[in-house]
C-alpha positions in Angstrom: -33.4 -51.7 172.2 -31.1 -50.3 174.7 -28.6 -47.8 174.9 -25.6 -47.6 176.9 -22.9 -44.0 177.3 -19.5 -45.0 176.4 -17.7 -42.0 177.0 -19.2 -39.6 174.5 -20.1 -42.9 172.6 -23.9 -44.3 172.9 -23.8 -48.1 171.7 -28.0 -49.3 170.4 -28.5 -53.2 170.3 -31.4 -53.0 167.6 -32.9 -56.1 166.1 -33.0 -56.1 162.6 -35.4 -59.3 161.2 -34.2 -61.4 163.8 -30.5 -60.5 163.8 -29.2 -58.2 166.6 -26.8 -55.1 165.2 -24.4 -52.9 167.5 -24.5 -49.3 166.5 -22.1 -46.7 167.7 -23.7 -43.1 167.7 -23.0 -39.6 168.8 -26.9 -39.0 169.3 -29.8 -40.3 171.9 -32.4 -41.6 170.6 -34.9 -38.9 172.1 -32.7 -36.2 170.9 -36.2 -35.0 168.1 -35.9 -38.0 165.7 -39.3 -38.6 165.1 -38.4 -41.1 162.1 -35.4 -42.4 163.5 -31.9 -41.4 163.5 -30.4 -40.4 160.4 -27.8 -42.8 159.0 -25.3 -39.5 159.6 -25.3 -39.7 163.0 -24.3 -44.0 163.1 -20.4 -43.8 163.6 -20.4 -47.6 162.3 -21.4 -51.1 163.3 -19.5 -53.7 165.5 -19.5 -57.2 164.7 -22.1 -59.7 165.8 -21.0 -60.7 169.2 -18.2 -58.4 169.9 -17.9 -57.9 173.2 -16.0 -55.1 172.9 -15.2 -51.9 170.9 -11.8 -53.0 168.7 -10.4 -51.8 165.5 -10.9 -55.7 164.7 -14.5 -56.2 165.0 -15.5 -52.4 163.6 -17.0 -51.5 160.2 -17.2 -47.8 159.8 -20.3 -46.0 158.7 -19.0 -43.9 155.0 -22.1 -41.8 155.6 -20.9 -40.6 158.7 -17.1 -40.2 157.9 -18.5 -38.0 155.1 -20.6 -36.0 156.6 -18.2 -35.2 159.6 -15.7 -34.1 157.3 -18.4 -31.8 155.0 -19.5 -30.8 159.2 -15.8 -29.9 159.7 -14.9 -28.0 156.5 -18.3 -25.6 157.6 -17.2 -24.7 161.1 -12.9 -25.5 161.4 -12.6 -21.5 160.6 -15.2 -20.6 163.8 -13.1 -23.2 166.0 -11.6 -21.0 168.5 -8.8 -23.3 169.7 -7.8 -24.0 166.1 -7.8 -20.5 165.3 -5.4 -19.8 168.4 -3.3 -22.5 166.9 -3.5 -21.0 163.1 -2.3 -17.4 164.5 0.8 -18.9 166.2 1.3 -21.4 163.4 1.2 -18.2 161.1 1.4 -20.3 158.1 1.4 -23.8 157.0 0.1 -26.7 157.6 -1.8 -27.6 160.4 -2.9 -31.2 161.4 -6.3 -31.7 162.8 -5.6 -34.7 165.5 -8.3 -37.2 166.9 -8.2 -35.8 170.9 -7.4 -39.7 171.8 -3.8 -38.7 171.2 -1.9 -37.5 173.9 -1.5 -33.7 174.4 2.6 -33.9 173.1 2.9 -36.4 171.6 5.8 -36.2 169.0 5.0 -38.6 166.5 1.1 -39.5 165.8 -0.1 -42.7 163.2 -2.1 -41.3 160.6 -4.7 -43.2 161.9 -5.4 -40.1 164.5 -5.2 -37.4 162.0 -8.6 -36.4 161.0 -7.8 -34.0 158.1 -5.0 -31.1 157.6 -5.7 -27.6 157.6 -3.7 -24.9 155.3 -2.8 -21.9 157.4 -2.1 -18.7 155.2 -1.2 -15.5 157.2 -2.0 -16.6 160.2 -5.8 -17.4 159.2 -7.2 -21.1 158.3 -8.2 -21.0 154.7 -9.1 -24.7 153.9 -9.7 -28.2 155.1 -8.5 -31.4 153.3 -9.9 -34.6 155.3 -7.4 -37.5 155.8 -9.4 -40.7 154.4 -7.1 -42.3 156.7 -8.6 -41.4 160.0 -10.3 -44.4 161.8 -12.8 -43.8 164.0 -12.1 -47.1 166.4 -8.5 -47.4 166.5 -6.1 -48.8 169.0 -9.6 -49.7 170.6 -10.5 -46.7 171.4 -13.7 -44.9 169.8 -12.6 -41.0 167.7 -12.8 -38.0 170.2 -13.3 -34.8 168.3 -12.6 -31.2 169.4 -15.6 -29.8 171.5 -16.5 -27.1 169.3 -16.6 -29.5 166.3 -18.4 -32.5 167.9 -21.0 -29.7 169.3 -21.4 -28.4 165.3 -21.3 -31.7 164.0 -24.4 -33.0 166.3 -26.1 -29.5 165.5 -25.6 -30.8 162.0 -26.7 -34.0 162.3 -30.1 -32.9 163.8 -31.2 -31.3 161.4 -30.8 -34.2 159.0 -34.0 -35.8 157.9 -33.7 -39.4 158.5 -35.6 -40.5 155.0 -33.6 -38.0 153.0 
């Protein structure tokens, strides 16, 4: 098996009887999974022989999108740059954008919104995930906020792999 960085990306070649899979993950393999990595922390699986990361040869992984989003809905109200945001927003509604998207961008696919949040009195009061959201799109690989990709693999380790 090997393991290569791809920005914040790690891509695992694994065997699987006989056939090789591609696995996109947020986590090292020696970050304390004793029993493996929990299917949470697989972002999704390339094609068999894809030699690159593509919207086109990408299957996502619905454990992962689901547990990002539950990971997200825990911690958006902590996020300190989103709460900046909320207090200037004051209220409304308040789109959470994948960080592949340029900083000013006017218009934004739906493909790099990750989920809205509501904005009441200048405070975040809820989370609504957009099922929308790819993780691999325009061939590039998700980028989320710091403080909610440094929650979200705090979540994910202490998953139980077997579970």
């Amino acid at each position: 098996m090997t393991d290569e960085r791809r920005s914040d990306i790690l891509m695992y070649v694994i065997s699987d009887n006989g056939r090789e899979r591609t696995l996109l993950s947020l986590m090292p393999l020696d970050d304390g999974f004793e029993r493996g990595i929990p299917s949470e922390a697989i972002l999704g699986e390339l094609a068999e022989g894809a030699v690159a990361v593509s919207e086109a040869c990408f299957t996502p992984n619905v454990a992962f999108i689901k547990f990002m989003h539950e990971s997200i809905a825990t911690h958006v109200q902590s996020c300190p740059s989103l709460i900046d945001r909320a207090k200037r927003l004051g209220a409304g509604k308040l789109p959470l954008l994948d960080g592949r998207v340029p900083d000013g961008q006017k218009q934004v696919n739906a493909a790099d919104v990750i989920g809205l949040l509501d904005v009441e009195a200048e405070r975040i009061v809820r989370y609504t995930a957009n099922m929308q959201h790819k993780i691999v799109y325009d061939d590039q690989v998700m980028k989320l906020e710091p403080f909610l990709l440094e929650r979200l693999i705090g979540d994910i380790l202490r998953q139980d792999p077997l579970d």
